[in-house]
N, C-alpha and C positions, 0 to 999 in steps of 0.2 A: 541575422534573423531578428527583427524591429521589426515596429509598424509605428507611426506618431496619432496618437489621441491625445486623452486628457494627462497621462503618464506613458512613456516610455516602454514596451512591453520588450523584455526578455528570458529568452529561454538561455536556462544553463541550470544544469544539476552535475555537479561533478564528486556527492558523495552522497549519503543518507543523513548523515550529521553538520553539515554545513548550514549556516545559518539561513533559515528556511525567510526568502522575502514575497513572493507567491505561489499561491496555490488555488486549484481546483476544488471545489466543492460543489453535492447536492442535496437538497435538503431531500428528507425521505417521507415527503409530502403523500407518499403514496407507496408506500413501502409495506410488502405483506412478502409472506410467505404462500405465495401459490403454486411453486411443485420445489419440492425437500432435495437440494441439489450439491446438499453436504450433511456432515453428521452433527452439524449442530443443529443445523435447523429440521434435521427427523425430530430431535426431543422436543422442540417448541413449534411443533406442523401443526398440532392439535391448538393450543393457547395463542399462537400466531403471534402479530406484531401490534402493540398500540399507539399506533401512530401519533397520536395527539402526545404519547410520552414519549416517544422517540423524536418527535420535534422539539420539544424543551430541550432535553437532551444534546441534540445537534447543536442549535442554537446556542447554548452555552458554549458549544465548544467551537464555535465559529466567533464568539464574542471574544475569549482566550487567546483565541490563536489575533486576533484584530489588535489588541490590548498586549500583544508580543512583538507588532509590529507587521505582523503578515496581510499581506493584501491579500483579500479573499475573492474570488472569481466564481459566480457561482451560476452552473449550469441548468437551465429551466428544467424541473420537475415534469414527468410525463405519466400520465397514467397506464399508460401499457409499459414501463418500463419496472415491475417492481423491485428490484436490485439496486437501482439507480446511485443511490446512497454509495455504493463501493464507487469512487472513482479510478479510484487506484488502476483498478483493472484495465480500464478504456483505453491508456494510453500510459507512456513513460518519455521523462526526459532523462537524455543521456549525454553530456557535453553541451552543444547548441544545437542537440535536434531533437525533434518529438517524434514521438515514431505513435502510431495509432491500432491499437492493439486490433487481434482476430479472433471474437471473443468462441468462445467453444462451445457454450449450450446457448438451446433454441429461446431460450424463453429472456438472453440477457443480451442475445443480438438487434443491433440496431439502436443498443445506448450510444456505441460512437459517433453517431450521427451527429448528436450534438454538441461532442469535441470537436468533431471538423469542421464545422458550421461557427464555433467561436473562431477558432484559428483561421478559417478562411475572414471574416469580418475584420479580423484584427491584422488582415495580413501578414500572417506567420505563415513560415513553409513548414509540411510536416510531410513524414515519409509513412506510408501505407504498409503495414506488413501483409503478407499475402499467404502466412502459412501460421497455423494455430498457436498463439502468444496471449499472454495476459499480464500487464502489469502487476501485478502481485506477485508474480515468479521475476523479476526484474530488478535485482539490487543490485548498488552503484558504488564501487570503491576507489575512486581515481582512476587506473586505470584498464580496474578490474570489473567486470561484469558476468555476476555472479544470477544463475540462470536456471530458476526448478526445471524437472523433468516431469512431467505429470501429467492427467487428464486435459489439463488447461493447459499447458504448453509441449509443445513437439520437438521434436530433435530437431528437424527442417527447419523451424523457426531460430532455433540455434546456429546451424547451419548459414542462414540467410540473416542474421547477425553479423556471422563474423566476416563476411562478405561485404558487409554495408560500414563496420566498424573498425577505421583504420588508427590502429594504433592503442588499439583494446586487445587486452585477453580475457576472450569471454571464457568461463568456465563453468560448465555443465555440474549439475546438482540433485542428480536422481534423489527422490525421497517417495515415502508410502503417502501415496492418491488420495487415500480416504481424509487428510489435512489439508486439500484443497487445494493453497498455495503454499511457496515458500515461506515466503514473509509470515506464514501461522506455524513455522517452529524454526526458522534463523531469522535474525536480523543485527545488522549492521550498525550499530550506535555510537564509536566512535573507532579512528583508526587503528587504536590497540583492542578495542570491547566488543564483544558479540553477545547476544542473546539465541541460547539452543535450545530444544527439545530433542534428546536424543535419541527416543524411541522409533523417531520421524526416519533415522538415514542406518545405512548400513555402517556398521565398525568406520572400515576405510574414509568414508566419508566425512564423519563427524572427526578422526584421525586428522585428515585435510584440513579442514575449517579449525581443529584446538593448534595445527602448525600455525597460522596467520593473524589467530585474535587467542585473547584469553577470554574464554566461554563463561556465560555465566547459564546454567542449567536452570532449566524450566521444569517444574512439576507438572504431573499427571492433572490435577487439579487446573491448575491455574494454566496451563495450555488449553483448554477447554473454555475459560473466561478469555479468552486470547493473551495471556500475559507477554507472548510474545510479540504481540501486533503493535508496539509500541509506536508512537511518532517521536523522530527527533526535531526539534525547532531549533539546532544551534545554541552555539554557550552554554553549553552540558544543559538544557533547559530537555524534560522532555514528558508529554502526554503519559499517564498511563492509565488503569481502572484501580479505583479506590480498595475492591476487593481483590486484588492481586499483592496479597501484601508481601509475600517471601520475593518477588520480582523487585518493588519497589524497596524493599530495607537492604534487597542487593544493590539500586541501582543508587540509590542515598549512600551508603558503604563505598561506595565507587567515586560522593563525589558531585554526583548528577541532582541537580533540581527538579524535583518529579511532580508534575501539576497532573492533581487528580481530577479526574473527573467522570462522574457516574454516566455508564456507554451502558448500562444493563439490558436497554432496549432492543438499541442496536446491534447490541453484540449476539440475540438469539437469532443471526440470520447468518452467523461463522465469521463476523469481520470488524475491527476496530478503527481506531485512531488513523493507522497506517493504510489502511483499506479504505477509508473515507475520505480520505486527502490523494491528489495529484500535484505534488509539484513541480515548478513549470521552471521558479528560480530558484537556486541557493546563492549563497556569498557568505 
């Protein structure tokens, strides 16, 4: 899976924590809240998005992650698309293949277009999912694939996973809808560490996830700032928000080099670090 331009393009993500060498990005050139399609953004439907500050914002952290080493890939800004900013969602790499999300609501369909539209350009193969999946519900642990159950993804698409993924065990992750995605109350930071929110899963579940990682608990508060939407960029390095501080003095305590960076813009539309980024390589 190559194409030859100016640099060599490859896909492969075979964790959440492996050192991040590209990604997906778009700027939120055009980013509003025009219909309330989580519960962060009921509280900021009224005061909306300011764009002019959520570009600085972005931009800073498109300059960080550059200055980390990551090649940033960034996909043209579209004004019927205002969501855009989440890449996360449109697609997933898993191994060497990108699979191209089915996104769920009417108003954030037809951002993929302009994933397939790069990857066809840059001749990459990618695989179409054809039953209701979102990147965000899609975390990657070797050779584990770990899989929300939610409004944004279907059991079918789980189903038609583990059909497509030889030599995976994908494992299904019911949790309460009103938190959108997965990745906004588990996430995968390194092979022993997870960040939770446990109000998010039933007993049993969150049971599951404390057998395979040691959890670090997310507050009521700070699950709301997304404290769990963390990015990892490899070499314990990892994004989080300035105001998340019992996340971040857990994740320093742990170890981890935590680069802050003010997302307060961004974040009143339900999605951070982890949600703004797609990527494409790790190593």
């Amino acid at each position: 899976m190559e194409a030859h331009i100016k640099n060599e393009i490859i896909t492969k993500c075979d964790t959440e924590y492996d050192q991040l060498r590209r990604v997906i990005l778009c700027q939120p050139k055009f980013m509003a809240i025009e219909e309330a399609i989580n519960e962060v953004q009921k509280k900021y439907e009224t005061e909306n998005i300011n764009q002019h500050q959520a570009m600085k914002q972005h931009d800073q952290f498109e300059k960080l992650l550059k200055e980390h080493g990551v090649e940033v890939i960034k996909l043209p800004a579209c004004p019927e698309y205002p969501e855009q900013v989440f890449t996360r969602d449109i697609g997933f790499t898993i191994g060497e293949t990108v699979f191209i999300a089915e996104l769920a609501t009417d108003i954030r369909k037809g951002e993929e277009t302009k994933l397939k539209e790069w990857l066809t350009a840059e001749d990459i193969p990618y695989q179409a999912t054809t039953s209701r999946v979102e990147g965000g519900d899609v975390i990657v642990d070797g050779d584990t694939v770990f899989v929300g159950i939610s409004s944004r993804t279907s059991e079918e698409a789980v189903r038609q996973l583990e059909q497509n993924l030889t030599g995976y065990e994908v494992k299904k992750i019911p949790f309460d809808e009103k938190y959108l995605h997965l990745d906004c109350v588990f996430n995968i930071i390194s092979s022993e560490l997870a960040l939770i929110f446990p109000p998010a899963f039933d007993p049993q579940i969150a049971e599951e996830l404390a057998a395979s990682y040691e959890l670090i608990e997310v507050s009521v508060e700070e699950q709301f700032t997304m404290g769990t939407n963390v990015l990892s960029i490899g070499n314990g390095k990892v994004f989080s928000l300035p105001q998340n501080k019992e996340v971040n003095a857990a994740l320093r305590k742990q170890g981890f080099d935590v680069i802050e960076i003010d997302f307060s813009e961004i974040i009143k539309s339900g999605g951070s670090f982890r949600c703004c980024s797609m990527p494409v390589e790790r190593k």
